[in-house]
VOGU-3710 file (C-alpha; in Angstrom, 3 decimals, decimal comma):
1> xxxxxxxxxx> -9,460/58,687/14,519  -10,604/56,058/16,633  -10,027/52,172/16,328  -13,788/51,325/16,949  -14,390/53,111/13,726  -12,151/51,733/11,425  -14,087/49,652/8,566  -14,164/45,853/8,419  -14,298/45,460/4,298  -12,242/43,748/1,295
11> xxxxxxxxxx> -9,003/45,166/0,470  -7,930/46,280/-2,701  -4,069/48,048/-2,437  -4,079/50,755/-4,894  -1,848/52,645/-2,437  0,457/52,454/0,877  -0,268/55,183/3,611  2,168/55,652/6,191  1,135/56,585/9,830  3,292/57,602/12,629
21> xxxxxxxxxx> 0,920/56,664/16,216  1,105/57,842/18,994  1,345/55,877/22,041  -2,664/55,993/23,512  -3,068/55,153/19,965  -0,566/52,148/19,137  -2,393/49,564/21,667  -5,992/50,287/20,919  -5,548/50,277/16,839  -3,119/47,258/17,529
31> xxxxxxxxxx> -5,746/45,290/19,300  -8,097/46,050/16,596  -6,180/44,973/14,021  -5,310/41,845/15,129  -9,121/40,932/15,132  -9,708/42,287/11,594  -8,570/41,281/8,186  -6,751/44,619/7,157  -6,775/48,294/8,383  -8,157/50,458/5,971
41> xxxxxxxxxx> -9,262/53,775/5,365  -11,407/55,539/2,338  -10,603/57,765/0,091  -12,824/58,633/-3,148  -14,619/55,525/-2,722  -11,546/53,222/-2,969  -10,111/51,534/-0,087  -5,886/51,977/0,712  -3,901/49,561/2,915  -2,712/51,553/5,776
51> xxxxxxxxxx> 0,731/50,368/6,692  1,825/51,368/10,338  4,703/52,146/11,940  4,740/53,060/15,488  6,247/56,142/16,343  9,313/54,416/19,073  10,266/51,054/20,073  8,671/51,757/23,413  5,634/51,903/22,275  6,145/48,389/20,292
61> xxxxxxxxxx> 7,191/47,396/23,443  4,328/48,385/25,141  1,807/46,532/22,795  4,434/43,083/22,794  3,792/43,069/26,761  0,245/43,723/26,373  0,035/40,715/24,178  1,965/38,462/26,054  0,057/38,865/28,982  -3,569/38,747/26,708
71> xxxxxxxxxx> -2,104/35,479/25,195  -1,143/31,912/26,645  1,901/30,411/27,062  1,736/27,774/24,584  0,801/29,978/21,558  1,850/27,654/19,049  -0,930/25,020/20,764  -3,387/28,113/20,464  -2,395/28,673/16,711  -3,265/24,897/16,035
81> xxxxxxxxxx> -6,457/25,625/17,871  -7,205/28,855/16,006  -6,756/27,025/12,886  -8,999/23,708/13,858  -11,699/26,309/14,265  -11,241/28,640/11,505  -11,240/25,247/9,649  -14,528/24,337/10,868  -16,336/27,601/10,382  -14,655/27,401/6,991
91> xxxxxxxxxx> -12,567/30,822/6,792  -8,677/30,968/7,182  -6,458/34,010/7,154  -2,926/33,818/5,355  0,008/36,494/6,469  1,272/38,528/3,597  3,735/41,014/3,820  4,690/40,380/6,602  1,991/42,264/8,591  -0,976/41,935/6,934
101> xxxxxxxxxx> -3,175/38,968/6,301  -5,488/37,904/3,814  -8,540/36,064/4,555  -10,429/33,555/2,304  -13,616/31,475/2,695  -13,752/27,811/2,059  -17,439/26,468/2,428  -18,004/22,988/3,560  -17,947/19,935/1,169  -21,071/20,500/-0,803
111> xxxxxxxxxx> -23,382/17,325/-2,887  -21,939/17,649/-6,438  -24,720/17,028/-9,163  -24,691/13,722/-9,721  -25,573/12,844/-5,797  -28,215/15,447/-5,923  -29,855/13,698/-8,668  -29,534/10,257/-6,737  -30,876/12,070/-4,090  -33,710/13,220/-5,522
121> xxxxxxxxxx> -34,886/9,963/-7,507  -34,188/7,725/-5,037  -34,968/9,645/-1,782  -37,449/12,153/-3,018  -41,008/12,690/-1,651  -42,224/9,739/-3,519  -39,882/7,668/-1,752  -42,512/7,896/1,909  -44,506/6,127/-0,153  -44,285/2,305/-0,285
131> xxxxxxxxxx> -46,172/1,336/-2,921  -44,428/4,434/-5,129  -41,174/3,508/-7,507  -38,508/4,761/-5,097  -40,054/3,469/-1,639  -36,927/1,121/-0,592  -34,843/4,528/-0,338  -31,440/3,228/0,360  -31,437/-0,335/-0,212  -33,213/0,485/-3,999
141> xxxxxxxxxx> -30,117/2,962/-4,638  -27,440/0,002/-3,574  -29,123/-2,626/-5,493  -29,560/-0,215/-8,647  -26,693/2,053/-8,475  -23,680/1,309/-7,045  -24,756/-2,618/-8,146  -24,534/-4,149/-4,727  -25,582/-7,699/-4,502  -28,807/-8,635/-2,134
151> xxxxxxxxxx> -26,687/-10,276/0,281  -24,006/-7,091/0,198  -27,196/-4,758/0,713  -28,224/-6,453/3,583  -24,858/-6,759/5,128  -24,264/-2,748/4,691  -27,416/-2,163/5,789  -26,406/-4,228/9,102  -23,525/-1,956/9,367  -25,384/0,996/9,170
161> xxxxxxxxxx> -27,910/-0,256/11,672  -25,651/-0,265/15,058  -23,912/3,123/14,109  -26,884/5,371/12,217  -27,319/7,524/14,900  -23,840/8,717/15,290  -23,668/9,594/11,802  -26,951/11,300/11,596  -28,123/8,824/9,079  -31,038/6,313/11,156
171> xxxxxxxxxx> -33,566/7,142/8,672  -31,407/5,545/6,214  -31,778/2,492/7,258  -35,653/2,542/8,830  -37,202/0,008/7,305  -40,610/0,780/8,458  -43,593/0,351/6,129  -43,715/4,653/5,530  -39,723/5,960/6,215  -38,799/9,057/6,546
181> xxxxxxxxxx> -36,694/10,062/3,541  -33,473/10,937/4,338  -32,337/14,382/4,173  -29,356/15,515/1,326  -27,065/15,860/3,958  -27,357/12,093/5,432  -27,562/10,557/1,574  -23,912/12,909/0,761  -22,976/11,838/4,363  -23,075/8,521/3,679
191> xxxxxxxxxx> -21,493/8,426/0,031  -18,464/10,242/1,193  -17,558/7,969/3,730  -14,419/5,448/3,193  -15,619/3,422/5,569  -19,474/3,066/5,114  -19,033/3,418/0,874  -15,226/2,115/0,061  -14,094/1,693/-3,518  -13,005/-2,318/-3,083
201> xxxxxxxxxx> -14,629/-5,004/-0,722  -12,236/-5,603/2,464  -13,933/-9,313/2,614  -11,698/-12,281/1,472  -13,887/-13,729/-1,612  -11,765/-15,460/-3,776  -11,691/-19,421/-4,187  -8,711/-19,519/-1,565  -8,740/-23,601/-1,542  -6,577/-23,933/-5,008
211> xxxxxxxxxx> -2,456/-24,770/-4,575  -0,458/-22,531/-3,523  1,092/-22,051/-7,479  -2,207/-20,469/-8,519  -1,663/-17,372/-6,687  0,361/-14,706/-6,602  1,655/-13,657/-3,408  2,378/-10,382/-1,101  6,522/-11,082/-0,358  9,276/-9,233/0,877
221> xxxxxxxxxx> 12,589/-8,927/-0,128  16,374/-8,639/2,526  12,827/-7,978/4,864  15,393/-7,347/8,187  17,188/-4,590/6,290  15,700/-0,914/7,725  17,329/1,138/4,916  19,398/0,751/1,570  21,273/-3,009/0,912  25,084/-1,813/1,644
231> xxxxxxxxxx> 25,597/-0,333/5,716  22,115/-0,041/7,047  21,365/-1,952/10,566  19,355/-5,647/10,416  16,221/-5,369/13,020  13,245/-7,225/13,866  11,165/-4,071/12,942  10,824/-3,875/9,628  9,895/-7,788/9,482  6,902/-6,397/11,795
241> xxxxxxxxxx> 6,019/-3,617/10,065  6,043/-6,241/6,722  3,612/-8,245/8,663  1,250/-5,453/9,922  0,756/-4,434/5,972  -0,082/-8,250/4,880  3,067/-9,386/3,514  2,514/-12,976/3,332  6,781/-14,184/2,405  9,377/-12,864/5,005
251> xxxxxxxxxx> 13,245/-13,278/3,795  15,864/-13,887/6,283  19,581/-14,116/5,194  21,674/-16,499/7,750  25,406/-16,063/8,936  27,070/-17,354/11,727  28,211/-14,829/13,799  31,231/-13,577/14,908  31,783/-16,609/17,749  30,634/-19,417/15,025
261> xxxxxxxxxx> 28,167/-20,553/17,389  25,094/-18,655/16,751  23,155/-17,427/13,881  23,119/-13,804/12,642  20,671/-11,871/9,948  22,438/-9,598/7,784  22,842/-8,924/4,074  26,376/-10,819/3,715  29,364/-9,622/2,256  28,370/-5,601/2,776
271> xxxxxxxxxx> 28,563/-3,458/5,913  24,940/-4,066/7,639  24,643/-4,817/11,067  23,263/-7,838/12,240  20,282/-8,914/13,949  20,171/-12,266/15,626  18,077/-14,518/14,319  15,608/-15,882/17,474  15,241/-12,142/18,033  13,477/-11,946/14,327
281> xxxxxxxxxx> 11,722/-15,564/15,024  9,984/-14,712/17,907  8,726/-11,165/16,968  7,372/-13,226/13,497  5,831/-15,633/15,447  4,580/-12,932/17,893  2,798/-10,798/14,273  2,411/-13,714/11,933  -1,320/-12,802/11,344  -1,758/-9,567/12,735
291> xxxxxxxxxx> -2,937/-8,919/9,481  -3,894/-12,188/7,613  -4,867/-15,467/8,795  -3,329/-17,294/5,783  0,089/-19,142/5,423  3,150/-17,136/6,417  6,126/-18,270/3,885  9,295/-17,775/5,358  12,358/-17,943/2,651  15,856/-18,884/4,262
301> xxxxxxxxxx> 18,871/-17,771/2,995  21,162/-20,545/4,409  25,220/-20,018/4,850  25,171/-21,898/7,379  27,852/-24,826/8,438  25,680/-28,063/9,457  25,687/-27,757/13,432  24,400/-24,334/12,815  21,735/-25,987/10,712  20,676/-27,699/13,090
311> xxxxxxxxxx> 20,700/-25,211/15,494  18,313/-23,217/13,232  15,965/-26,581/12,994  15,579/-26,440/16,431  15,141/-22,827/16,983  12,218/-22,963/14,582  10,569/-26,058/16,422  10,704/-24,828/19,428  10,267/-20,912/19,034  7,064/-21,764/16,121
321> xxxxxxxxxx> 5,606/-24,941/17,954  2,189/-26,015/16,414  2,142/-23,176/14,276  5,097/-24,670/12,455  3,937/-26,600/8,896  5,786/-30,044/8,817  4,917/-32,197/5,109  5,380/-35,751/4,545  8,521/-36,897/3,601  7,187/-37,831/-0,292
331> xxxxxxxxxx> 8,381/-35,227/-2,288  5,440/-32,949/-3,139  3,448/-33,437/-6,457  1,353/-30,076/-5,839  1,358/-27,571/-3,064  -1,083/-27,401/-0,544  -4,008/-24,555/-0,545  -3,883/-20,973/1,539  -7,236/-22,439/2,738  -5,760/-25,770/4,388
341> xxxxxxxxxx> -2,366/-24,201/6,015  -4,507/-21,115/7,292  -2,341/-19,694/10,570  0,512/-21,739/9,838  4,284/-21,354/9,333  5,932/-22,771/6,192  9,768/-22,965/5,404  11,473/-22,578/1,319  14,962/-23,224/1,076  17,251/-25,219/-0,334
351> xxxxxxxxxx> 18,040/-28,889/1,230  21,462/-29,215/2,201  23,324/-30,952/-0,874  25,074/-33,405/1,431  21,632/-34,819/2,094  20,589/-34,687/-1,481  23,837/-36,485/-2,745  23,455/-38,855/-0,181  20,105/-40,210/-1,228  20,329/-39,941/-4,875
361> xxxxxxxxxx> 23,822/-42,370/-3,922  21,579/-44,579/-1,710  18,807/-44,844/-4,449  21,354/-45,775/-7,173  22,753/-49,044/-4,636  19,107/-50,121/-3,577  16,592/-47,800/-4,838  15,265/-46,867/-1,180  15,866/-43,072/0,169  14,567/-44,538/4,021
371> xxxxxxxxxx> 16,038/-41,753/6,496  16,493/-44,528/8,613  19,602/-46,034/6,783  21,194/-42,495/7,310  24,873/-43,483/9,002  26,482/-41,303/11,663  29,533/-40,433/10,208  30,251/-37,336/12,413  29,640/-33,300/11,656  29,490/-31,910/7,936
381> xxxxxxxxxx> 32,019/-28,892/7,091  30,658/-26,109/5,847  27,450/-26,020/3,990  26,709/-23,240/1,596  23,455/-24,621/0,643  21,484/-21,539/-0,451  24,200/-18,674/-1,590  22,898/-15,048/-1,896  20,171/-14,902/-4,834  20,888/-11,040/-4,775
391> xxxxxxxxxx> 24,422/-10,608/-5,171  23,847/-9,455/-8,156  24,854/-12,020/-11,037  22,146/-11,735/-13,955  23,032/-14,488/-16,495  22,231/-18,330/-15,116  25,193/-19,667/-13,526  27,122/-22,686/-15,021  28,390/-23,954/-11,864  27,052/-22,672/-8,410
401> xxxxxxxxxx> 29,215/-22,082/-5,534  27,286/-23,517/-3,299  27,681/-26,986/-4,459  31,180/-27,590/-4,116  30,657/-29,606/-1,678  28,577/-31,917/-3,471  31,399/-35,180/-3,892  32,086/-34,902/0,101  30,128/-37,818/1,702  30,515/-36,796/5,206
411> xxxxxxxxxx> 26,982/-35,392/6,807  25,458/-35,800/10,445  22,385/-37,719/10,103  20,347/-35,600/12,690  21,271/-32,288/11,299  20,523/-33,226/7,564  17,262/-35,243/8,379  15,452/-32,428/11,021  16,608/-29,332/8,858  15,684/-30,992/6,061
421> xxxxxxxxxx> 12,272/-32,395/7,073  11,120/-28,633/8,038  11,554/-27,302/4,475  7,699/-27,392/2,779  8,685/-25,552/-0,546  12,095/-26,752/-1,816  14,194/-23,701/-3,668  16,241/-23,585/-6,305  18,524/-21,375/-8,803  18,725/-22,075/-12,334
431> xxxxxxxxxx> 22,361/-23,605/-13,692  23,620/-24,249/-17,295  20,382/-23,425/-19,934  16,972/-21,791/-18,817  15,254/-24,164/-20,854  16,617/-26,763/-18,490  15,689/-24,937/-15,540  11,732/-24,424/-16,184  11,584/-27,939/-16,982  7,339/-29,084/-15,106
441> xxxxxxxxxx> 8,533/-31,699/-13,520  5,170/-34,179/-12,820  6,488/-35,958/-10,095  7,511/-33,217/-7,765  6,809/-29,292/-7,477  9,611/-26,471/-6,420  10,275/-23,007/-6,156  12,849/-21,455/-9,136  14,560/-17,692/-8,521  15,633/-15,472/-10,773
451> xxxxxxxxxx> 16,682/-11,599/-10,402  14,528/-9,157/-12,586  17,397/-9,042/-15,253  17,146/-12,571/-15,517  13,413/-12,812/-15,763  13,406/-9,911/-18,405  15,664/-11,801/-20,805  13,882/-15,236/-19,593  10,627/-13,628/-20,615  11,761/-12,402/-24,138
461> xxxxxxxxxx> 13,282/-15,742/-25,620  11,342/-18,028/-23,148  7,956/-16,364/-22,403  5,429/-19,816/-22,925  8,043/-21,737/-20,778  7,843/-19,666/-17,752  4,160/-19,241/-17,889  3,898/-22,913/-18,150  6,114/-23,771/-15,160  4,674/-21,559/-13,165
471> xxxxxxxxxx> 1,196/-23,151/-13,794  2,582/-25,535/-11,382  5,647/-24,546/-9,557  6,484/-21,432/-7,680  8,398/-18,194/-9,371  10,082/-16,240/-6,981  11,837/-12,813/-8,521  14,008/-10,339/-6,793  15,512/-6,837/-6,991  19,071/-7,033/-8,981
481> xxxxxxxxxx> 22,143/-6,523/-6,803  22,690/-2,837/-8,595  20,301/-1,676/-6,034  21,660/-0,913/-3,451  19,484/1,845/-2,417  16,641/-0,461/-2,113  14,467/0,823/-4,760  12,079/-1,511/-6,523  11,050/-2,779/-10,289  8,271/-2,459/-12,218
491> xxxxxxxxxx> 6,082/-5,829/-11,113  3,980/-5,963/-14,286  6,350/-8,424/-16,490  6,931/-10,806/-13,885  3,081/-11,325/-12,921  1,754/-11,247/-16,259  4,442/-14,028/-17,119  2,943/-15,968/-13,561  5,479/-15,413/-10,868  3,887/-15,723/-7,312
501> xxxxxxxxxx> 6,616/-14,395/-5,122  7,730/-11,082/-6,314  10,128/-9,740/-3,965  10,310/-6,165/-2,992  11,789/-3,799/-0,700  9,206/-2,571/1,627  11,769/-0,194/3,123  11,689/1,636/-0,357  9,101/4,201/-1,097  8,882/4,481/-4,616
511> xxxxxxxxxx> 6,114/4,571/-7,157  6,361/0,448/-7,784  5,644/-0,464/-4,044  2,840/1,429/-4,433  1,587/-0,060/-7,360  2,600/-3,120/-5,302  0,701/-2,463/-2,286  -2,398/-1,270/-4,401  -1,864/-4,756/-6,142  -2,551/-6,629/-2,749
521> xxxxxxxxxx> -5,436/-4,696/-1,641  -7,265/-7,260/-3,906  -9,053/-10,271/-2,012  -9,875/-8,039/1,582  -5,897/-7,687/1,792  -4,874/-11,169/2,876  -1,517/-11,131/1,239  -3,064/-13,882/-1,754  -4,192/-12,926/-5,035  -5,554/-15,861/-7,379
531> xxxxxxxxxx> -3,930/-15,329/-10,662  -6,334/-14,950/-13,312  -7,821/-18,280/-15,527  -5,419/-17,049/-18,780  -2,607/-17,783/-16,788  -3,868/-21,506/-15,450  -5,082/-22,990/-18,553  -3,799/-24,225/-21,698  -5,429/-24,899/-25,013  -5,648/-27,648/-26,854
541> xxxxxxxxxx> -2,393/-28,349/-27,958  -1,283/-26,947/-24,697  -0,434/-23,692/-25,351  -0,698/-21,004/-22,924  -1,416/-16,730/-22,984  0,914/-14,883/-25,174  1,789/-11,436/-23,693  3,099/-10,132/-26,799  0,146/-11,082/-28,928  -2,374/-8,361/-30,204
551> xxxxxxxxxx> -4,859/-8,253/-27,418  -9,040/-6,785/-28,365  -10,281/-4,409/-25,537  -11,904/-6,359/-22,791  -14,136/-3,569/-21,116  -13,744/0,337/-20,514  -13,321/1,767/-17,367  -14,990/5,184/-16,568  -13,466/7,128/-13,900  -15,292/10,384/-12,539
561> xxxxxxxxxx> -13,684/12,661/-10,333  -16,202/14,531/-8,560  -14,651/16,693/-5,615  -12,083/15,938/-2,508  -12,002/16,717/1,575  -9,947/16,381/4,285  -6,811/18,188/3,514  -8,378/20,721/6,068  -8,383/18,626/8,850  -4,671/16,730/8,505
571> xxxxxxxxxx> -2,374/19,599/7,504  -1,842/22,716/8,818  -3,316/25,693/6,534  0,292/26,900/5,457  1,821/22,792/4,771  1,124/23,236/0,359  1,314/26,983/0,752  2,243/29,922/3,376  0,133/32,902/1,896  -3,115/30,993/-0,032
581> xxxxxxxxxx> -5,239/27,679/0,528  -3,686/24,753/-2,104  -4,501/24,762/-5,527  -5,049/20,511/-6,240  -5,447/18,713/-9,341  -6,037/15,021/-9,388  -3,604/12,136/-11,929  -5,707/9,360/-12,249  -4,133/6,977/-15,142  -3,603/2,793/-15,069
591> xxxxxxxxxx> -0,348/0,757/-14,760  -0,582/-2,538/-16,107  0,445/-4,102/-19,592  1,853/-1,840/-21,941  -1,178/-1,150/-24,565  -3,180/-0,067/-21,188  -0,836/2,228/-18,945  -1,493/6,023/-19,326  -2,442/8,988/-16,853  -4,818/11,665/-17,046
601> xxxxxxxxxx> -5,137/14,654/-15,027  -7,714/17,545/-13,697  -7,997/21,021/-14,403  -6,250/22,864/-11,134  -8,717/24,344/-8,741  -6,892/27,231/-7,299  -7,146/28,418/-3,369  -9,454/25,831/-2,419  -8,879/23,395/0,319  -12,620/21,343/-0,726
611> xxxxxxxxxx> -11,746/21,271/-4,379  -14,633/20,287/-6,981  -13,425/18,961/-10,169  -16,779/16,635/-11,705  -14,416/15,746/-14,491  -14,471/11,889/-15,911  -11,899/10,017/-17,753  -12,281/7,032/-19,951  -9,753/3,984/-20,210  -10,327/1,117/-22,753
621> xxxxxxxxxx> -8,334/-1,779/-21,247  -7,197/-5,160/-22,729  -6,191/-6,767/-19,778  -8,411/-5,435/-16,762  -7,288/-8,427/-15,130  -4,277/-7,282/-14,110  -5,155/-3,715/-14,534  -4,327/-0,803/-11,632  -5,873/2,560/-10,878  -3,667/4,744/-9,928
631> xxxxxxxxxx> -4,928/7,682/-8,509  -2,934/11,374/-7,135  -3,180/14,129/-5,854  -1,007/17,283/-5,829  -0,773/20,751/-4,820  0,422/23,256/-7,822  3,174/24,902/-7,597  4,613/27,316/-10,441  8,191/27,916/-9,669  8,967/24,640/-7,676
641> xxxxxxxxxx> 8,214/21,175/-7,892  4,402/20,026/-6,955  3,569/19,098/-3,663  2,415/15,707/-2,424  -1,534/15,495/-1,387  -1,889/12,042/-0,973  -2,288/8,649/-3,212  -3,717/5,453/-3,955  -3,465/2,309/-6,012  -6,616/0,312/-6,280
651> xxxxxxxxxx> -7,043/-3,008/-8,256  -9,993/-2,632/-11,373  -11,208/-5,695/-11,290  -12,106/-5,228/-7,739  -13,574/-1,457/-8,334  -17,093/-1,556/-6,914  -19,766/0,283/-9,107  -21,417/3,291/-8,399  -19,877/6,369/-6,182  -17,595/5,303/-3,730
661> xxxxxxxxxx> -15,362/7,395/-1,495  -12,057/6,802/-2,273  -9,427/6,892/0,951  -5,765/8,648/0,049  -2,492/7,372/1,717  0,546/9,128/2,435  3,964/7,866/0,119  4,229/5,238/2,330  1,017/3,590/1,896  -0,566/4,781/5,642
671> xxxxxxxxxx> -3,669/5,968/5,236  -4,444/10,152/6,185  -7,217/10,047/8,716  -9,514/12,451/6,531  -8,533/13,171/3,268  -10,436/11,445/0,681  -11,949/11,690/-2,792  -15,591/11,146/-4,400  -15,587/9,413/-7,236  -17,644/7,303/-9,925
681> xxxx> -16,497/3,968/-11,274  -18,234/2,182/-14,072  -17,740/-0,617/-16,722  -18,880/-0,266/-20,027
//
């Protein structure tokens, strides 16, 4: 028997023969068999797996140094290599048994149906003709299909221009009297690319020159912290990473620190490790819009004695300079726009309650608050003027802590007036009844917190009231103090009630900073969302949306899900599974107000790494408005759990019609370099 004639053909094991080589033999059927898929022989027409066993350990020996000197170094570099090009050429070979392998074919993504049929009415052999119904090509299937405005059709068109001959697609965009059609493989080209066909505009196109109370609001929550709320360290990264994603509110908790003549960042009263604070100032000032050019927010959390106040006013002068949003001394009867503070800096906190006491005492004697008539009586003691909001109480606190202070009249006059005159949005917690506390004030706006038990119970026996404060004012809700692990809530009640600023933990990876992040994807990803007109206007005897009214169905949302790519290139072949190619399925569902959250899924597609589903879902909705698409991927798995294959949250009312390639991120929210879906998105 000889190696050169050994067939190359599919294996069926319907038995096991065992061989015993000799040593000429061993090397020459080993170096065949490491080229082929299996070593078989034939035997009544059937084919049997030959398992071999060489006859001594020399002679294993023998073929180890053969292949060590027929092989690099690096073989785990020329494994990756192998597999790039088995990946290209669309075949990959899976070990089984140890010393066998099985080898399977996966063809290259293929047009589904519905893009051949575009194909061929709008790119046809009618289309060469110019006077024929399908002559525009390209710019006839944007306008008509996938419902692209003129002015959007010219500007992809523009795109396509510079870069068409890299992507093989320049007759695309000829606009010659007689084009060229353009071949199946440019049109599918084309539609499966995130970046030529995305599912949502990346343009800001909102009204963005409304106050600031008419939008809700990318914000972080403890944003220093780098892991769970109870012994993790305090760093400047995680504000930067915040920042790089669009996260327009930045929280900073201030301490002194251990010498009482500096300020710290930490979560107090727990075990994390501080941070000092010009450390975090200057790497904000340094990524402040990286991402977004609109207003950065930042919320302080001030424990702070009054020299270290002021110490704090002047680090933010001088580290922030220009950038650095200063108002008017008048109180504030509505907030300024994104539009007109665009690249600049804006401070929320409380105002030291010295300061506060002081003028309301002033105004009572002769009804002037002048910051001149401030005396000098010498340095304040300590000044708790913004306690922790996340130490956990729920129910609305009688009494405060942090105004104990409030019947001592000493205060320095430069501290209170140049921290005070920095603070833009003016913060608040409620005390005694809620009623009290969501009280529109016409004369003056602020910013109200509550914790996410507080808002629930706020919601329930004060729904109207909330919606109609925060019509004006600002709503700012955070995690409850229970966790500690730095997981997140479910966002839904608080923005269909109107809060702006709803504060989450961008350290923690969970399913609600996703919908989160999906959330702000909305408006090109600048961090501001305008709130939809329901929760802005009032009727005629003022009153405002009811969430827990019966709601009709505003539109339905269909969702096909024609085939995915990519996997191939950003995994290895064995990452879902060491002995086959993955078997996906797609969820694809919508978070939002109860009567419109469910999820659907796929059939699973097994051994395929360019899975082709071409199923479609349909989802009535009653409040698209605030309405997510949620959309996953995973690998099947029978005995274990599923694996991960990527996700993505993308707002409805920003879906763009038509098929659109739809880009998957890891659980993170970072975005794979190739894997993607093809899908179909229409309202009906």
């Amino acid at each position: 028997m000889r190696s050169q004639q050994l067939p190359a053909c599919p294996v069926s094991i319907s038995s096991i023969l065992l061989l015993d080589l000799t040593s000429s033999l061993s090397s020459h059927f080993w170096a065949w068999a490491s080229r082929n898929l299996n070593a078989v022989s034939t035997r009544n027409g059937h084919h049997h797996l030959l398992l071999i066993i060489s006859a001594t350990s020399i002679q294993a020996g023998e073929w180890r140094k053969k292949t060590r000197r027929r092989h690099p170094a690096d073989s785990r570099e020329r494994e990756r290599e192998r597999e790039r090009e088995q990946s290209k050429m669309g075949s990959y070979a899976y070990k089984y048994c140890m010393c066998f392998t099985r080898k399977f074919r996966s063809p290259d993504a293929q047009p589904p149906p519905d893009v051949r049929a575009a194909h061929l009415s709008y790119c046809g052999p009618s289309s060469s003709d110019p006077q024929g119904a399908h002559g525009h090509g390209l710019r006839c299937f944007l306008s008509q299909v996938q419902a692209e405005s003129p002015a959007d059709v010219d500007r992809i068109l523009a795109i396509l221009a510079p870069i068409s001959a890299s992507h093989g697609i320049a007759r695309l965009v000829n606009r010659s009297p007689a084009p060229a059609p353009p071949t199946l493989d440019d049109f599918f080209g084309f539609l499966f690319s995130p970046d030529l066909n995305p599912p949502i505009t990346n343009q800001v196109h909102q009204d963005m020159s409304a106050p600031f109370s008419h939008y809700f609001i990318f914000t972080g929550h403890n944003s220093y912290l780098t892991g769970n709320q109870l012994n993790s360290d305090s760093s400047d990264i995680p504000i930067i990473k915040s920042l790089e994603r669009g996260v327009r509110v930045i929280e900073l908790d201030m301490w002194p620190n251990s010498s009482k003549n500096n300020v710290d960042i930490l979560h107090g009263g727990t075990l994390t490790a501080p941070v000092e604070m010009i450390r975090c100032l200057k790497s904000i000032k340094e990524y402040a819009f990286c991402a977004s050019n609109y207003p950065l927010v930042i919320t302080l959390e001030d424990h702070l004695t009054a020299d270290l106040q002021a110490k704090v006013a002047e680090m933010l002068t001088e580290t922030f300079g220009d950038l650095l949003f200063i108002p008017s001394s008048d109180p504030m009867k509505e907030f300024p726009s994104p539009e007109a503070l665009m690249k600049r800096i804006i401070i929320s906190t409380k105002p030291p309650q010295e300061y506060k006491e002081f003028l309301k005492a002033k105004d009572n004697q002769n009804g002037s608050g002048n910051i001149a008539d401030l005396p000098d009586q010498g340095s304040l003691r300590r000044i708790d003027s913004n306690a922790d909001e996340s130490d956990g109480k729920d129910e609305l606190d009688e009494q405060d802590e942090e105004d104990s202070d409030e019947d001592d009249p000493k205060f320095q006059q430069d501290t209170a007036c140049e921290y005070r005159k920095l603070i833009t949005i003016q913060a608040g917690k409620p005390k005694g009844h809620l009623r009290d506390a969501l009280k529109v004030d016409p004369d003056k706006v602020r910013r109200l917190s509550l914790s996410e038990t507080q808002l629930a119970k706020a919601t329930v026996s004060h729904g109207a009231e909330v919606i109609r404060f925060t019509q004006k004012n600002i709503l700012r809700v955070y995690p409850k103090g229970t966790r500690v692990n730095s997981s997140n809530y479910d966002p839904v009640n608080a923005w269909i009630h109107g809060a702006q600023m709803v504060a989450f933990n961008m350290q923690g990876h969970d399913k609600a900073l996703r919908l989160m992040q999906g959330f702000f994807r909305a408006n090109g990803g600048c961090g501001y969302v305008k709130k939809p007109d329901f929760l802005l206007t009032t009727g005629p005897n003022g009153e405002v949306f009811d969430p827990k009214a019966s709601l009709p169905v505003k539109t339905t949302l269909k969702v096909k899900v024609y085939m995915g790519d990519g996997w191939r290139m950003d995994f290895s072949k064995t990452h879902f599974d060491a002995f086959s190619p993955p078997d996906f399925y797609t969820r694809v569902g919508i978070a939002g107000v109860r009567a419109d959250s469910v999820m659907k899924k796929t059939r699973v597609l097994e051994d395929q790494w360019v899975p082709v589903w071409d199923e479609e879902f349909t989802f009535p909705l009653k409040v698209p408005e605030l309405a997510l698409l949620r959309i996953e991927v995973q690998e099947y798995d029978m005995s274990e759990k599923h694996d991960f294959g990527g996700q993505t949250v993308l707002p409805v009312w920003e879906l763009k019609q038509g098929i659109r390639a739809v880009p998957l991120h890891d659980r993170k929210g970072v975005r794979y370099k190739s894997v993607r879906l093809l899908m179909r998105f229409d309202f009906v």
